[in-house]
mmCIF file of the C-alpha atoms, coordinates in Angstrom:
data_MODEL
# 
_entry.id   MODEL 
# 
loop_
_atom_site.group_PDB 
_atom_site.id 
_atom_site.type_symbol 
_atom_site.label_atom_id 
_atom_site.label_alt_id 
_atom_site.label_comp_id 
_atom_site.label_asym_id 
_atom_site.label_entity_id 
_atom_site.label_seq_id 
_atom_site.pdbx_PDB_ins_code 
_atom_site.Cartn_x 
_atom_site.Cartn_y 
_atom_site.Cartn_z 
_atom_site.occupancy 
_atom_site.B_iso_or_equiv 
_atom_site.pdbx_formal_charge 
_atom_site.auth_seq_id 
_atom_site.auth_comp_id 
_atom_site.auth_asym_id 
_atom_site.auth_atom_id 
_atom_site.pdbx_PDB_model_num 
ATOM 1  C CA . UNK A 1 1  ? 26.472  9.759   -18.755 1.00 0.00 ? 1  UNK A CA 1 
ATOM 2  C CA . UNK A 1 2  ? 26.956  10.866  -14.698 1.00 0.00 ? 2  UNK A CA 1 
ATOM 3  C CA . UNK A 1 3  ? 23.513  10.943  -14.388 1.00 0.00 ? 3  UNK A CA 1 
ATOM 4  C CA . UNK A 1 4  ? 22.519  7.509   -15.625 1.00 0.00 ? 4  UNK A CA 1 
ATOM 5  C CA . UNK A 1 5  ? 25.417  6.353   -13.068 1.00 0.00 ? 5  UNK A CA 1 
ATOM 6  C CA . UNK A 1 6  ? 23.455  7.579   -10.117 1.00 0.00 ? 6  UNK A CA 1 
ATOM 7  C CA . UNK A 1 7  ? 19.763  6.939   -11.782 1.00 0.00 ? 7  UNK A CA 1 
ATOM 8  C CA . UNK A 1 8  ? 19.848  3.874   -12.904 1.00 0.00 ? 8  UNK A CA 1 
ATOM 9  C CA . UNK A 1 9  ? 21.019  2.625   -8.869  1.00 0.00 ? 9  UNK A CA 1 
ATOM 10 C CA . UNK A 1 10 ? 18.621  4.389   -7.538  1.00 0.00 ? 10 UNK A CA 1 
ATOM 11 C CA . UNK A 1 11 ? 15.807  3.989   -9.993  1.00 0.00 ? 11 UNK A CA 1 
ATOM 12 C CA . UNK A 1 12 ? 16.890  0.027   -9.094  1.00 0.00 ? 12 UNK A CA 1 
ATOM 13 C CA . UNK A 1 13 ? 16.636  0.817   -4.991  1.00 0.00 ? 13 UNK A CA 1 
ATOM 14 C CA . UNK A 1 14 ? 12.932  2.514   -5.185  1.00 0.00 ? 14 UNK A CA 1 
ATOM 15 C CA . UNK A 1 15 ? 12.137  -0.459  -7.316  1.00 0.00 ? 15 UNK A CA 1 
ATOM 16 C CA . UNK A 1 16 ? 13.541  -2.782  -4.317  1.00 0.00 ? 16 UNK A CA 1 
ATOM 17 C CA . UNK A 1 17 ? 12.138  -0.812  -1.823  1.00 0.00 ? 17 UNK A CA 1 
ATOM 18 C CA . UNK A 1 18 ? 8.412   -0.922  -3.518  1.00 0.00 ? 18 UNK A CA 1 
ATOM 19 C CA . UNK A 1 19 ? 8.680   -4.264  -4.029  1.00 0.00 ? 19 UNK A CA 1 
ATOM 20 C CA . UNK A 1 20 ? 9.609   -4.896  -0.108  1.00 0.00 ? 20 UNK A CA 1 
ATOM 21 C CA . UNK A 1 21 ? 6.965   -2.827  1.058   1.00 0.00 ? 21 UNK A CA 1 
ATOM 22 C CA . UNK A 1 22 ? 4.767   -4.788  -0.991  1.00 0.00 ? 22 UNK A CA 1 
ATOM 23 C CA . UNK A 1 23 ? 5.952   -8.150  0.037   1.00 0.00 ? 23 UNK A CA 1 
ATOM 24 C CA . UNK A 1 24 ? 5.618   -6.519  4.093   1.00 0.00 ? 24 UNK A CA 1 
ATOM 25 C CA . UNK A 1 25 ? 1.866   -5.701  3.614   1.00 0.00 ? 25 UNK A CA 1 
ATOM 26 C CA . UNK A 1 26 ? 0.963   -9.400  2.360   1.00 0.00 ? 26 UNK A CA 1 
ATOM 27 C CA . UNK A 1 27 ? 2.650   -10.614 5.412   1.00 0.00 ? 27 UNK A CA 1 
ATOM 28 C CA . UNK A 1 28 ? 0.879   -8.707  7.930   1.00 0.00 ? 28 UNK A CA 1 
ATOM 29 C CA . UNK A 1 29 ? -2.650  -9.162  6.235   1.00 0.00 ? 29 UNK A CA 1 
ATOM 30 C CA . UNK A 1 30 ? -3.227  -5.913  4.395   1.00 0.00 ? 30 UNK A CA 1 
ATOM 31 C CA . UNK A 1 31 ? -4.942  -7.547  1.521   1.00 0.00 ? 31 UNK A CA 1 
ATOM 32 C CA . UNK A 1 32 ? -6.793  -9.837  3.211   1.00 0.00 ? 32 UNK A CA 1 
ATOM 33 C CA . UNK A 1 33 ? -10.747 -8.526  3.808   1.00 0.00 ? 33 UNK A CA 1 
ATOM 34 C CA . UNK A 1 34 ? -10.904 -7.142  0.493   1.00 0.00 ? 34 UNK A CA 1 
ATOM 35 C CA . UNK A 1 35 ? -14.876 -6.872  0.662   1.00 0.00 ? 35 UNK A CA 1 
ATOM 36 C CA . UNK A 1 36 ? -15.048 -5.675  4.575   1.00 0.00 ? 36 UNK A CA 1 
ATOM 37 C CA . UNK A 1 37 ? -14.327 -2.528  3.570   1.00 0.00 ? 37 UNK A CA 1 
ATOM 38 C CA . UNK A 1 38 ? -16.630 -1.936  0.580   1.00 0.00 ? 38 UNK A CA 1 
ATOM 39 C CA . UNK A 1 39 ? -19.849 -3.391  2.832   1.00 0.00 ? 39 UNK A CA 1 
ATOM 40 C CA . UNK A 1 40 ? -18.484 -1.261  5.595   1.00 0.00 ? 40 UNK A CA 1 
ATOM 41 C CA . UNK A 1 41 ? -19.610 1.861   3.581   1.00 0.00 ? 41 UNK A CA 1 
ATOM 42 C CA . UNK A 1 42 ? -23.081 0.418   3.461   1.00 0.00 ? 42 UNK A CA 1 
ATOM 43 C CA . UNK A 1 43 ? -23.883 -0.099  6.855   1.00 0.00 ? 43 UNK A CA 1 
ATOM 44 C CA . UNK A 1 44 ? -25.722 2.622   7.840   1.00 0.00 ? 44 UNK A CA 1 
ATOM 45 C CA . UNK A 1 45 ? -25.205 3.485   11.542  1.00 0.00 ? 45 UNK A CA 1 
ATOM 46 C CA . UNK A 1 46 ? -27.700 6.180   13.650  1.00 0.00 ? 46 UNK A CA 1 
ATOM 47 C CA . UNK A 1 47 ? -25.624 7.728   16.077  1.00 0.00 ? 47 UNK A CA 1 
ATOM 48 C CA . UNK A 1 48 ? -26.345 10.668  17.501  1.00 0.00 ? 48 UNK A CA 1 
ATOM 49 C CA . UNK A 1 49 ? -23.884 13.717  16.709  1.00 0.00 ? 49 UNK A CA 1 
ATOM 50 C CA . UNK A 1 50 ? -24.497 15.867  19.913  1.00 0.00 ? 50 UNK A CA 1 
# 
């Protein structure tokens, strides 16, 4: 019975914490050129790799 004392808070926290960091990243614009990165792969570029 301890344990659930000490899991269930911090089980609760993590939860918080994901949730924050979640909330953080949609305000600084992580989600927001969703398709940039998948054209990005296609673009080929010819550098040369002296």
């Amino acid at each position: 019975m301890s344990g659930l004392a000490l899991l269930i808070p911090l089980a609760l926290a993590l939860g918080l914490a994901g949730l924050a960091a979640f909330f953080w990243a949609m305000k600084v614009g992580q989600f927001e050129d969703l398709d940039g990165a998948a054209q990005r792969i296609l673009i080929d570029e010819d550098e040369d790799q002296s």
